[in-house]
Steps between C-alpha positions, in 0.01 A plus 500: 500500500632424142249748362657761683836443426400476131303841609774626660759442213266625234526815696893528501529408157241771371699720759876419368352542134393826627763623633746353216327715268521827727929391530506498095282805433730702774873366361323578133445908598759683451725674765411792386086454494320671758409289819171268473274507829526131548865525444513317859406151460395428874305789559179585569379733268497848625147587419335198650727515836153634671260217351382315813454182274833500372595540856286183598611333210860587551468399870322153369785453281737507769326252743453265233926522483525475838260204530701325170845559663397358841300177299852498337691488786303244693512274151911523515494410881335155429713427173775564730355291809424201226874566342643459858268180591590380189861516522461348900314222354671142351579508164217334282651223253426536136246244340578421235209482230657358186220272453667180528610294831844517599527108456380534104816744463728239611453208267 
């Protein structure tokens, strides 16, 4: 599961970088340049639109999102079940782990 979080994140953080760049490249142009066909950062671009594989791929994409939100969700119900049992529950006393007995402290 780890590996695909790592997977997962890898993927974002290529993506963000990505789209960063297109943000910095766009507010460097000036107002007065002509427009760039990717000028629409969540597009698809035009002249793929009727690529069955980007389709697929696109449609992939979307599942996986779908699947990740829901994993999310169900991950956020439990925190909050074990939050709720947790706070229901006696407090736990502190040990305390200072390496010496209680009676050593004392003389």
């Amino acid at each position: 599961m780890s590996d695909a979080v790592a997977a997962a994140r890898t993927r974002i953080d290529r993506a963000l970088t990505a789209l960063e760049r297109k943000i910095n490249d766009l507010k460097a142009r000036p107002a007065t340049a002509r427009p760039i066909e990717d000028d629409d950062l969540f597009a698809i671009p035009s002249g793929n639109a009727s690529d069955p594989g980007l389709r697929d791929r696109i449609a992939e994409l979307e599942a996986a999102g779908r699947d990740a939100s829901d994993a999310l969700a169900g991950a956020i119900d439990q925190l909050r079940d074990l939050i709720e049992v947790r706070s229901d529950a006696a407090p736990v006393a502190e040990k305390d782990d200072g390496g010496e007995d209680d009676e050593a402290k004392e003389d």
